[in-house]
N, CA, C and O atoms as a DFTB+ gen file, in Angstrom:
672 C
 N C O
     1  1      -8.634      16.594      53.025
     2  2      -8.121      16.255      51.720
     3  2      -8.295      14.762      51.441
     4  3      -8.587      14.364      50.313
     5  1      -8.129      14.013      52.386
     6  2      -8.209      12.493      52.622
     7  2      -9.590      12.443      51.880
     8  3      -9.714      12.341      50.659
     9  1     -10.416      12.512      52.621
    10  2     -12.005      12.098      52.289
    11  2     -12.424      12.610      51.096
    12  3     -12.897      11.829      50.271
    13  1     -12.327      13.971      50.805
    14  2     -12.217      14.464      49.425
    15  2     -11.974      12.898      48.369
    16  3     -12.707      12.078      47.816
    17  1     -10.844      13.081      48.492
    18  2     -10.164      11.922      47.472
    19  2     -10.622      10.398      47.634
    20  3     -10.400       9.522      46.798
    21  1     -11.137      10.264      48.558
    22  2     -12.158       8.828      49.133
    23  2     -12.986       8.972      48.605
    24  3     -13.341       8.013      47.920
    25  1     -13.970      10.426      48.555
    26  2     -15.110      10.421      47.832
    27  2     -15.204      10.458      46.635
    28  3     -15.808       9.600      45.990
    29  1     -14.577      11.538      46.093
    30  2     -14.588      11.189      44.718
    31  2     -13.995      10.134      43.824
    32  3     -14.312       9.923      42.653
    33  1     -12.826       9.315      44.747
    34  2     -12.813       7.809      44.327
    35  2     -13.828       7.312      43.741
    36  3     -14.121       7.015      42.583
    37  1     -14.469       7.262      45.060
    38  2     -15.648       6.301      45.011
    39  2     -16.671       6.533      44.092
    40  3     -17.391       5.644      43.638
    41  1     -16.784       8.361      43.660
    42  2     -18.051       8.468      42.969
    43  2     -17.621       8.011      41.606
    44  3     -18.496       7.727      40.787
    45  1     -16.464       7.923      41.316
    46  2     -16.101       7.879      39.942
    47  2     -16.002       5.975      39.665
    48  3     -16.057       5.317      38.626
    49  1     -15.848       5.596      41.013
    50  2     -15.491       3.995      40.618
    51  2     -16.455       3.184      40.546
    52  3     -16.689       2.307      39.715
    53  1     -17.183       3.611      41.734
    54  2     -18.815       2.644      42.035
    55  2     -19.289       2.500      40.866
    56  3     -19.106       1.340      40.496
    57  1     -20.009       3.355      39.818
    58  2     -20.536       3.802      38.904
    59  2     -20.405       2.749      37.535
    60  3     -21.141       1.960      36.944
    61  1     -18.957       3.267      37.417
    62  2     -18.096       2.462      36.447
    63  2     -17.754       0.864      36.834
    64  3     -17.844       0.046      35.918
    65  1     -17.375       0.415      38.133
    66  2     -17.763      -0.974      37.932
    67  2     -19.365      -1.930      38.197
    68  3     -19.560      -3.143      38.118
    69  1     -20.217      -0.920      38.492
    70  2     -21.389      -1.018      37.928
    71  2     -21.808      -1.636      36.465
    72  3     -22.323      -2.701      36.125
    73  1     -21.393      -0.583      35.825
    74  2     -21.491      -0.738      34.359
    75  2     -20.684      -1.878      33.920
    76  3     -21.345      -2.596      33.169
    77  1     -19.514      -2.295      34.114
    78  2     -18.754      -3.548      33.877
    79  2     -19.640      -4.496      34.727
    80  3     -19.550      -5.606      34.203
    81  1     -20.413      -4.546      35.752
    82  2     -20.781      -5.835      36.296
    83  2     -21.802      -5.850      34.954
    84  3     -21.691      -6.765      34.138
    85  1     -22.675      -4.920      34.797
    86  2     -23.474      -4.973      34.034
    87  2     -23.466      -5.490      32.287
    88  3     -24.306      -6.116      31.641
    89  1     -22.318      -4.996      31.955
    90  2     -21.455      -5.231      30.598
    91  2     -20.553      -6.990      30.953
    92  3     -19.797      -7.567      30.171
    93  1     -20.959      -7.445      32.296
    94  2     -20.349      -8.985      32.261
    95  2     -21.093      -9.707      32.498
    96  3     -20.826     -10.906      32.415
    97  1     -22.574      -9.175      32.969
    98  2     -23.640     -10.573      32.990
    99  2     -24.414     -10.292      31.546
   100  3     -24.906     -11.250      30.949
   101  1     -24.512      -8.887      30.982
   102  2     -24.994      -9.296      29.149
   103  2     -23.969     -10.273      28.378
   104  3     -24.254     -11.312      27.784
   105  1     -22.573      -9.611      28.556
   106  2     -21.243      -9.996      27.341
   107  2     -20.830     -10.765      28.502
   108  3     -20.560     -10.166      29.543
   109  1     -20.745     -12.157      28.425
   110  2     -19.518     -13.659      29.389
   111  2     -18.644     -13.052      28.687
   112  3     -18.790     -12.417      27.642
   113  1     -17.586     -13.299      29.385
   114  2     -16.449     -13.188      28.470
   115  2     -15.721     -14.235      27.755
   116  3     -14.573     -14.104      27.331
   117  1     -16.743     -15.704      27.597
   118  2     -16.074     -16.612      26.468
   119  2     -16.799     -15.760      24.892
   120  3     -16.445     -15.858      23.717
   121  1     -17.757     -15.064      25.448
   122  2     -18.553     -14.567      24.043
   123  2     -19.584     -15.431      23.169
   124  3     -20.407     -16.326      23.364
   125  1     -19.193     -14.832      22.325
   126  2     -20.147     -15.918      20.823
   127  2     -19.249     -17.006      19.926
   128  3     -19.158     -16.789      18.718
   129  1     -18.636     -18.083      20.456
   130  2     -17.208     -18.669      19.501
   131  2     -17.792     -19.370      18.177
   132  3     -18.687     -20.183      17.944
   133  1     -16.944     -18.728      17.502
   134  2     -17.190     -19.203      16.025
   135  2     -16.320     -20.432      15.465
   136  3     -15.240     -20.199      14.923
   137  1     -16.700     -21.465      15.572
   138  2     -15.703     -22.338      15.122
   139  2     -14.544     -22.899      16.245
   140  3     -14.910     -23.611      17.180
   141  1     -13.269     -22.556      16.085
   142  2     -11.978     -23.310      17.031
   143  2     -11.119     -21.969      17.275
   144  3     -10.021     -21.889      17.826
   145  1     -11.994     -20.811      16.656
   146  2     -11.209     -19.251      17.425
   147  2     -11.726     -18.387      18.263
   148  3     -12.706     -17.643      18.214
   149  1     -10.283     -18.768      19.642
   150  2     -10.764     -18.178      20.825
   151  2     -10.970     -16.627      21.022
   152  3     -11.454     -16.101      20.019
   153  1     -10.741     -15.842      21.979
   154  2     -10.897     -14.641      22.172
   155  2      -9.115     -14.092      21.725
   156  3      -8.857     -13.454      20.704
   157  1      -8.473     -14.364      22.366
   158  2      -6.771     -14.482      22.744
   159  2      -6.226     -15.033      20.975
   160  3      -5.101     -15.459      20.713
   161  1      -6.986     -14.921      20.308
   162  2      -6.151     -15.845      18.619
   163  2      -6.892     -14.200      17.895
   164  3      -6.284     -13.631      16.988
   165  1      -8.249     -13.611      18.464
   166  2      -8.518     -12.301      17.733
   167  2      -8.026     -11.032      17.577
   168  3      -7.932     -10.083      16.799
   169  1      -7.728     -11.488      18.779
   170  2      -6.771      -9.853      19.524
   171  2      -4.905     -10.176      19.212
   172  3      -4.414     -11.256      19.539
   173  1      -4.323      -9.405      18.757
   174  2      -3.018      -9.539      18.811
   175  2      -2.470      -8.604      19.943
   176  3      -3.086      -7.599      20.296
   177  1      -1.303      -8.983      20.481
   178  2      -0.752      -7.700      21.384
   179  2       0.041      -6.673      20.567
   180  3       1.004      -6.966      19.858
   181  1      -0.583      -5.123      20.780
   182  2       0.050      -4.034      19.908
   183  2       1.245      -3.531      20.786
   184  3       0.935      -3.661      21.970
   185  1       2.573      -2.972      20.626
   186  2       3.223      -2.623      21.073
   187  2       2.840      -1.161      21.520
   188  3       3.328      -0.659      22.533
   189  1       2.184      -0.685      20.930
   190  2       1.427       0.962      21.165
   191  2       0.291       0.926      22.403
   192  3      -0.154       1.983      22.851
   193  1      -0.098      -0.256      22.869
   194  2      -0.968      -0.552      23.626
   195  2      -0.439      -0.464      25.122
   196  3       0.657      -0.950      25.402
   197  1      -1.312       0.228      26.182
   198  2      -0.884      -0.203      27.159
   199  2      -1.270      -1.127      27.866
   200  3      -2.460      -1.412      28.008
   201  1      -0.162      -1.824      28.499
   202  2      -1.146      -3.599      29.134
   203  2      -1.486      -4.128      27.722
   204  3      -2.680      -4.429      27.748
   205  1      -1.066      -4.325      26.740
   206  2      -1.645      -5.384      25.987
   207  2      -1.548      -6.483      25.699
   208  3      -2.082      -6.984      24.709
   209  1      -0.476      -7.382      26.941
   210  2      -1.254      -8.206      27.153
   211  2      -1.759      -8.739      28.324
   212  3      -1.881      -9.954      28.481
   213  1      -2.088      -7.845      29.231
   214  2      -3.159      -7.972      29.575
   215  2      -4.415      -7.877      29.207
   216  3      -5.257      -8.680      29.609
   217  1      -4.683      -6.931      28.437
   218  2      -5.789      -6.979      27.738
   219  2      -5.930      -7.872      27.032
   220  3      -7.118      -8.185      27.113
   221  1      -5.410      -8.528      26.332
   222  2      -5.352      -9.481      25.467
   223  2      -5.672     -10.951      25.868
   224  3      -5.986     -11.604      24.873
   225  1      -5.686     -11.638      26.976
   226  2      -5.449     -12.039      28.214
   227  2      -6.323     -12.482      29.325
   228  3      -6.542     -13.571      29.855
   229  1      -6.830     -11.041      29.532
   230  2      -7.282     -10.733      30.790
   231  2      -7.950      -9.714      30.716
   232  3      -7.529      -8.678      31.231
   233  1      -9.480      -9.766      29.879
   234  2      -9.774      -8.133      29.802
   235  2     -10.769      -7.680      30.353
   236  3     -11.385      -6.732      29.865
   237  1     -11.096      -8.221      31.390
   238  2     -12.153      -7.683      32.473
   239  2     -11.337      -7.320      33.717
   240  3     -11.769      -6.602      34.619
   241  1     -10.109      -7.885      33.688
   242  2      -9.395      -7.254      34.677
   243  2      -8.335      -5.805      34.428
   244  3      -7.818      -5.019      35.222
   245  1      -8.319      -5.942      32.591
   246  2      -7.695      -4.829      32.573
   247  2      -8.495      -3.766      32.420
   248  3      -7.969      -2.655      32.481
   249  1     -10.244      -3.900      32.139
   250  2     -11.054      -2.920      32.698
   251  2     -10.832      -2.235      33.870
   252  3     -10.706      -1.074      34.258
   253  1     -10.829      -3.499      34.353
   254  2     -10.979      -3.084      36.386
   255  2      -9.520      -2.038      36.093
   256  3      -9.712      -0.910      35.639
   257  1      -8.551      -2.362      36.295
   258  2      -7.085      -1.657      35.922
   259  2      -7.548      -0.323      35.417
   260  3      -7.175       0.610      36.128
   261  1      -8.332       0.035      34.274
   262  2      -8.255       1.214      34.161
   263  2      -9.486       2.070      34.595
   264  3      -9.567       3.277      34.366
   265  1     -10.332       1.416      35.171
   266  2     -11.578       2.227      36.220
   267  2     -10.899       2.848      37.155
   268  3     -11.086       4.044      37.382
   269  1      -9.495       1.673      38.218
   270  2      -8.836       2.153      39.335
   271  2      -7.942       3.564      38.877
   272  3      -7.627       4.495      39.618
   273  1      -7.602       3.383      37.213
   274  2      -6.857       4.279      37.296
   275  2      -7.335       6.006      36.992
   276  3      -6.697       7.058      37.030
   277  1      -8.652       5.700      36.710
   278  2      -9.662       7.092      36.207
   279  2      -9.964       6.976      37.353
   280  3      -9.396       8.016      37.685
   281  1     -10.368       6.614      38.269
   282  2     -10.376       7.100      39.959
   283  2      -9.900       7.740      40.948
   284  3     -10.303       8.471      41.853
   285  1      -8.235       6.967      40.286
   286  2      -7.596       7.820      40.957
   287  2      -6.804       9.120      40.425
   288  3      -5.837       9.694      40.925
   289  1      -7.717       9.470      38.939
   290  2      -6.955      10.597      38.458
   291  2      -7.596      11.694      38.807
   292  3      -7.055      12.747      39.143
   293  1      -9.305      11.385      38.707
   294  2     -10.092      12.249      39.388
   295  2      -9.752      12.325      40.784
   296  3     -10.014      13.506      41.013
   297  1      -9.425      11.938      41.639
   298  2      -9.077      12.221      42.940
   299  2      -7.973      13.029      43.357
   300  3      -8.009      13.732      44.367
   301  1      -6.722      12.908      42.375
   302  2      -5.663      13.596      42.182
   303  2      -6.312      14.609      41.450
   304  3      -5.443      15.480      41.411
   305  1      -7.084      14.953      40.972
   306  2      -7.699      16.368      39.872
   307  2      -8.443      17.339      41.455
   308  3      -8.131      18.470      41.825
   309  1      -9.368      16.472      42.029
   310  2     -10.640      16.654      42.982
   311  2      -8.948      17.230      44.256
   312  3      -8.991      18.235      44.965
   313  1      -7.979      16.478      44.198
   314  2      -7.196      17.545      45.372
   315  2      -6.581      18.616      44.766
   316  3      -6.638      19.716      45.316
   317  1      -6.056      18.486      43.817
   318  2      -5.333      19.586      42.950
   319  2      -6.824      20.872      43.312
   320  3      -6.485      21.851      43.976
   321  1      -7.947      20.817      42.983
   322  2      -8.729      22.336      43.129
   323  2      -8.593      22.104      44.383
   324  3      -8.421      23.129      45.041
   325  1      -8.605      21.170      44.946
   326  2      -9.343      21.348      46.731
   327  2      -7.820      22.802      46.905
   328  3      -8.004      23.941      47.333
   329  1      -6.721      22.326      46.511
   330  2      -5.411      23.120      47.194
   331  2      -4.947      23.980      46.584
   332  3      -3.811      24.406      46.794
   333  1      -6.115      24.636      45.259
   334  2      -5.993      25.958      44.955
   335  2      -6.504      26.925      45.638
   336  3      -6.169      28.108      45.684
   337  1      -8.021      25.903      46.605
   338  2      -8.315      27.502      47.622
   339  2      -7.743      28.028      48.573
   340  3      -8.088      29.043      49.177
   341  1      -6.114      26.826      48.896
   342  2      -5.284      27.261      49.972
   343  2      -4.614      28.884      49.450
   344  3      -3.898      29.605      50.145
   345  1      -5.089      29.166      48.048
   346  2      -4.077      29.900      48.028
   347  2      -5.509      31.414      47.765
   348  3      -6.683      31.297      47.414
   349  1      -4.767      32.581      48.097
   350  2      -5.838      33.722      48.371
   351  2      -6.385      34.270      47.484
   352  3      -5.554      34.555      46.622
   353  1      -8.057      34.799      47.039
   354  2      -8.528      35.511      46.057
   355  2      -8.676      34.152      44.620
   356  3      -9.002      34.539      43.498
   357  1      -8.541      33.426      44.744
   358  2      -9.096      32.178      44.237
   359  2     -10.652      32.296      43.653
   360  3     -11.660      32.491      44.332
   361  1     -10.591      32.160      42.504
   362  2     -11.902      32.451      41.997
   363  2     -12.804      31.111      41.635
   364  3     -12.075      30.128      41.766
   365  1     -13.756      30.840      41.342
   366  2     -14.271      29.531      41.522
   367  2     -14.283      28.987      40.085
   368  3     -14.436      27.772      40.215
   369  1     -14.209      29.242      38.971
   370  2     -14.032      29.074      37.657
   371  2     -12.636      28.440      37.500
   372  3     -12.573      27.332      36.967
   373  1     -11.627      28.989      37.877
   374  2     -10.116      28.277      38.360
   375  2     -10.328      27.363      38.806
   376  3      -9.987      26.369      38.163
   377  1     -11.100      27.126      40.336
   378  2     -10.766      25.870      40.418
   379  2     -11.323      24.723      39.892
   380  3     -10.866      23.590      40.048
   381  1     -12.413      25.050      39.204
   382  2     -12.714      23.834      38.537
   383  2     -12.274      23.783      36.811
   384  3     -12.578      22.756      36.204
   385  1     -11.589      24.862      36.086
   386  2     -10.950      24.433      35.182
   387  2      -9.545      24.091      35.312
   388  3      -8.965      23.739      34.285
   389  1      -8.743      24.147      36.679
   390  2      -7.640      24.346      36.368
   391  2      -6.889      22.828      36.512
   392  3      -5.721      22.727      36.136
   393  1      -7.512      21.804      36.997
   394  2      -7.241      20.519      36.350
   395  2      -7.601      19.937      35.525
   396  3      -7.348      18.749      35.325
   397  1      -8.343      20.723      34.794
   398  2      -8.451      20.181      33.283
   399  2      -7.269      20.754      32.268
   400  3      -6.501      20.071      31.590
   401  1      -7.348      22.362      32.363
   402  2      -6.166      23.237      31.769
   403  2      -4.514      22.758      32.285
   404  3      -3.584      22.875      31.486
   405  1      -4.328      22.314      33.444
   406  2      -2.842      21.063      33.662
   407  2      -2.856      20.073      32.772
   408  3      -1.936      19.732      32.027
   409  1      -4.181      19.510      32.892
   410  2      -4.111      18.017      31.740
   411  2      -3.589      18.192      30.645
   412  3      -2.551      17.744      30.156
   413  1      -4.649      19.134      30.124
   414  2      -4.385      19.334      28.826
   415  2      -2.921      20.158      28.597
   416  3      -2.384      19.727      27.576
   417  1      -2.313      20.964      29.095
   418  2      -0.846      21.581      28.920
   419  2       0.133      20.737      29.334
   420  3       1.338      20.975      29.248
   421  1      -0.551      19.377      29.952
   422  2       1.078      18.483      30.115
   423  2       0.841      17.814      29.349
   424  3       1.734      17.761      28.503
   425  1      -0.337      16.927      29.079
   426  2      -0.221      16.233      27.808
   427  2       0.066      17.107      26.493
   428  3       0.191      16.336      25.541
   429  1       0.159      17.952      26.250
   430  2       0.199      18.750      25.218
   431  2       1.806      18.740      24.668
   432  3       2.409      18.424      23.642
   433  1       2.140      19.346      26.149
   434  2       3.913      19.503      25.781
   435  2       4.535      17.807      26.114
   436  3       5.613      17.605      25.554
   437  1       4.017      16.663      26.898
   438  2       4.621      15.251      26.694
   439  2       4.077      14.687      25.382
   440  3       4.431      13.543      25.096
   441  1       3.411      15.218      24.701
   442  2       3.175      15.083      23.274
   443  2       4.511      15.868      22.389
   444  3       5.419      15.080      22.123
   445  1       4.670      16.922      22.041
   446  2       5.378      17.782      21.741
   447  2       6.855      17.001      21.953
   448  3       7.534      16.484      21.066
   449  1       7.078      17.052      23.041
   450  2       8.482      16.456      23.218
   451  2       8.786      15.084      22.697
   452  3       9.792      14.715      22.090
   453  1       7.539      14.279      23.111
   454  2       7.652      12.916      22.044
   455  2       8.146      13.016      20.843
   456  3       9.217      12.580      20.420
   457  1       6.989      13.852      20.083
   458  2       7.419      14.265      18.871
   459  2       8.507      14.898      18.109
   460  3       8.571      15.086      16.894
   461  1       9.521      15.254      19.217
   462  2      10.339      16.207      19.047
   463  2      11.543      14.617      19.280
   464  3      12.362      14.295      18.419
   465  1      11.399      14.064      20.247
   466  2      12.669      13.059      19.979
   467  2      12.735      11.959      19.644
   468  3      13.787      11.382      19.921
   469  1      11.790      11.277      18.998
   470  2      10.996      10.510      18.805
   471  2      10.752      10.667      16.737
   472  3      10.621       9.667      16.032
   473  1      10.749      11.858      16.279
   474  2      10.975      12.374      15.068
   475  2       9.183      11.710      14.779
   476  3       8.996      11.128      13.710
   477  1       8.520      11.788      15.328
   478  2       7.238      11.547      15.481
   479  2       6.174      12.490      14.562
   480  3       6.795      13.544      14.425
   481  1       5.320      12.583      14.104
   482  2       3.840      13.283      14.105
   483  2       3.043      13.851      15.522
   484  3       2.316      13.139      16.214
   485  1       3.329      15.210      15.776
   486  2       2.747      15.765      16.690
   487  2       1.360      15.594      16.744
   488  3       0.831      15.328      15.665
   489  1       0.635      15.678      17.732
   490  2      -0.681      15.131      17.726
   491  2      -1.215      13.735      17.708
   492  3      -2.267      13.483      17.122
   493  1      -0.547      12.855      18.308
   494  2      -0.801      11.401      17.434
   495  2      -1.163      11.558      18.917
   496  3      -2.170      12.262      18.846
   497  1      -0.986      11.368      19.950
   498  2      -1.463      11.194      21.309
   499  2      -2.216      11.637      22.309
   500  3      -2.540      11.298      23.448
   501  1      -2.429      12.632      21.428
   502  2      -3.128      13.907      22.024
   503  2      -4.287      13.448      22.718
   504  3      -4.514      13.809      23.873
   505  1      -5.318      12.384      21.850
   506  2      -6.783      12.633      21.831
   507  2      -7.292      10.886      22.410
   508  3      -8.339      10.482      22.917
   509  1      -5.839      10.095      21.994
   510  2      -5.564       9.054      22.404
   511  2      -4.784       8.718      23.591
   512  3      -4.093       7.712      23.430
   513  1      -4.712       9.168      24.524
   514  2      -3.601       8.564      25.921
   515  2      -4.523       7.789      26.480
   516  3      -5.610       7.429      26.026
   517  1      -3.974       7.538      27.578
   518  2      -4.429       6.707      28.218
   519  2      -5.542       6.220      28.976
   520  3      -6.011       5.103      29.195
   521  1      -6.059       8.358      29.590
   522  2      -7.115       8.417      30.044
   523  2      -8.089       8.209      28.701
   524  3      -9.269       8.018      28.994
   525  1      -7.965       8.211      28.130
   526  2      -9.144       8.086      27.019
   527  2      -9.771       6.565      26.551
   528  3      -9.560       5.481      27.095
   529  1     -10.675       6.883      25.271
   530  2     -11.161       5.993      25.022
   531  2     -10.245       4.910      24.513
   532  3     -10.614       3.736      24.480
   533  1      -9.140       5.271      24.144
   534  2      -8.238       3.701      23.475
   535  2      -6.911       4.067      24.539
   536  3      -6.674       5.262      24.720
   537  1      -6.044       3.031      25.244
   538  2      -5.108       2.817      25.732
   539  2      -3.964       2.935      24.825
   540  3      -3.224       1.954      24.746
   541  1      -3.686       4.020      24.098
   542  2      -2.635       3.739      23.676
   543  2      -1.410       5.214      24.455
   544  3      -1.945       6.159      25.036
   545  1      -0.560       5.178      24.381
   546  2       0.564       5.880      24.969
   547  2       1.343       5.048      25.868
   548  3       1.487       3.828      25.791
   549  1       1.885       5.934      26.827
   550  2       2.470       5.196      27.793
   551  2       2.202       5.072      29.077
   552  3       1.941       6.230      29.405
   553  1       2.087       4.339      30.114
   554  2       1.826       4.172      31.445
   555  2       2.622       5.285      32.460
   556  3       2.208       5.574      33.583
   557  1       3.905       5.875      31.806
   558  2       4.892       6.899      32.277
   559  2       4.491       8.667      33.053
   560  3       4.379       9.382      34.048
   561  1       4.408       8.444      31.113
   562  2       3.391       9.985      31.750
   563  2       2.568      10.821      32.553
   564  3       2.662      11.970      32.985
   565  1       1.273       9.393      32.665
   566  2       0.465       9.428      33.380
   567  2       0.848       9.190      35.332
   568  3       0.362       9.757      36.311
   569  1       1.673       8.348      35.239
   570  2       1.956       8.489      36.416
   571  2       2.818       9.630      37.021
   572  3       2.526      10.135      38.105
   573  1       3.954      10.044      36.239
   574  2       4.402      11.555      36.282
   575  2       3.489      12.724      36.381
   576  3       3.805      13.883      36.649
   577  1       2.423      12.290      36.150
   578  2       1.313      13.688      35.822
   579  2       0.569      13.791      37.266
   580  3      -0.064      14.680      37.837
   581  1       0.920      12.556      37.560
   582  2      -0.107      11.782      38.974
   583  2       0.766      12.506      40.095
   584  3       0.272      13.319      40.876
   585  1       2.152      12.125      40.101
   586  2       3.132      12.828      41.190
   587  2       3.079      14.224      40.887
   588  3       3.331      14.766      41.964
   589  1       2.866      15.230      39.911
   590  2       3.046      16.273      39.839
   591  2       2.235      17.339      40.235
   592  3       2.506      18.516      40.472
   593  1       0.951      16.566      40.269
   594  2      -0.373      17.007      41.064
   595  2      -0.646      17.085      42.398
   596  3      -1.342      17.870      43.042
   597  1       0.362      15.647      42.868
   598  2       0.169      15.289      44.303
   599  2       1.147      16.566      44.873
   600  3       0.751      17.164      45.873
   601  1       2.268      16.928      44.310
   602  2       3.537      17.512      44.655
   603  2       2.978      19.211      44.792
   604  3       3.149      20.078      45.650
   605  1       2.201      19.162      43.420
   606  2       1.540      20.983      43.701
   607  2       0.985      20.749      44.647
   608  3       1.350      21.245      45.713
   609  1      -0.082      19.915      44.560
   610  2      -1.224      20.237      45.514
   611  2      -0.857      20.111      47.292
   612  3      -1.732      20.378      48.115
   613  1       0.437      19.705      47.679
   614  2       0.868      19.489      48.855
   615  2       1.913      20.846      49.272
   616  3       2.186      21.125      50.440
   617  1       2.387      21.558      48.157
   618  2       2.604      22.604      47.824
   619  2       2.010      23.736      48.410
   620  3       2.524      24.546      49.182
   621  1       0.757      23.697      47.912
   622  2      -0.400      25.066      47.654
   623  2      -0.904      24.671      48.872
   624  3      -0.917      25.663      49.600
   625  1      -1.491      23.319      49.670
   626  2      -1.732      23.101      51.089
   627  2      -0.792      23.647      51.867
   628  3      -1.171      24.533      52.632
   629  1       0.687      23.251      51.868
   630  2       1.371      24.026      52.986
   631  2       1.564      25.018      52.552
   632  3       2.056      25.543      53.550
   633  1       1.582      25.801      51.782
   634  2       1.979      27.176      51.718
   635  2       0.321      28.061      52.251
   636  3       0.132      29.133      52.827
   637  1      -0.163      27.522      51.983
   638  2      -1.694      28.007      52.886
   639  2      -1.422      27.615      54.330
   640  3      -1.409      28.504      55.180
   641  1      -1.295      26.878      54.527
   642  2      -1.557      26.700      56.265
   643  2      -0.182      27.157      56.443
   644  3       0.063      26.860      57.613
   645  1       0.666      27.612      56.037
   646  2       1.800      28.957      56.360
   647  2       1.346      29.705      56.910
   648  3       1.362      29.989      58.107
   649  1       0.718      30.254      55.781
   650  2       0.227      31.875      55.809
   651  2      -0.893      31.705      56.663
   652  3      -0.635      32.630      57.433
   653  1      -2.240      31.078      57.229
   654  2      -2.936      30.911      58.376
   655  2      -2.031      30.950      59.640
   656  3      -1.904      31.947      60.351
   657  1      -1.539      29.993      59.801
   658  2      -0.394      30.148      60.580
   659  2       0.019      31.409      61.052
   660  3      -0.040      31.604      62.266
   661  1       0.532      32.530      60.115
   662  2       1.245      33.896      60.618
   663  2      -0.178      34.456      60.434
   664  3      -0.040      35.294      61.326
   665  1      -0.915      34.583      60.180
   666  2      -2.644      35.021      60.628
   667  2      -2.690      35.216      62.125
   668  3      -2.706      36.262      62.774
   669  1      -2.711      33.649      62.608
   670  2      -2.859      33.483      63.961
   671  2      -2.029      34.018      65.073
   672  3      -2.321      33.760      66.240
């Protein structure tokens, strides 16, 4: 399970800070300055933002910040199937939709409930969290979503090596 999650770390991170080394020797990050306005006077910090100001700030590091954190969601996704085949008659279509179909049904209903106490517009987060293309939501969720994966998937591992166990 270890290496699993090492590897697909890695396949998902190498890649991506690739592309940022690459996206920092085209784009410096002083840029193109126009006049006496810096980078930090363009950007305001949004309260809807996560890290904003770090981003605001610091935004090659809050890249890095969210490469580590799509790394390690795929890795938490990459164990979640690994510890559906602990469990028996496991079909192979499951396991590779069924951390996508979690994603999407927890963000769905931590949307929902937002909206529900929050007196919110359902859908506003849906398409926007965190894993996505704009940082907006909350840092909360996502890490709740992170323990809840780790918690099944340690779950569905021991309850498999149970049942091997009374096999033997």
């Amino acid at each position: 399970a270890l290496t699993l999650m090492t590897v697909v770390f890695c396949v998902i991170v190498f890649p991506l800070l690739l592309s940022q080394i690459l996206a920092l020797t085209a784009f410096p990050i002083q840029g193109h300055l126009t006049g006496k306005i810096t980078y930090n006077e363009l950007m305001s910090p949004d309260k809807n933002r996560v890290f904003s100001y770090f981003q605001n700030f610091y935004p090659y590091l809050n890249n890095l910040l969210f490469i580590i954190l799509r790394g390690i969601t795929g890795a938490v996704a990459a164990l979640f199937s690994f510890s559906i085949t602990f469990i028996n008659h496991t079909k192979k279509f499951i396991l590779i939709l069924a951390p996508m179909i979690f994603y999407i049904l927890y963000f769905t209903a931590a949307d929902m409930i937002e909206s529900k106490l929050f007196n919110g517009i359902p859908g506003t987060f849906i398409t926007t969290d965190i894993l996505g293309v704009n940082s907006y939501g909350s840092i909360w969720p996502v890490i709740l979503f992170h323990l809840i994966l780790v918690i099944l998937s340690i779950l569905f591992i021991w309850k498999g090596l149970r049942s091997d166990e009374a096999l033997l």
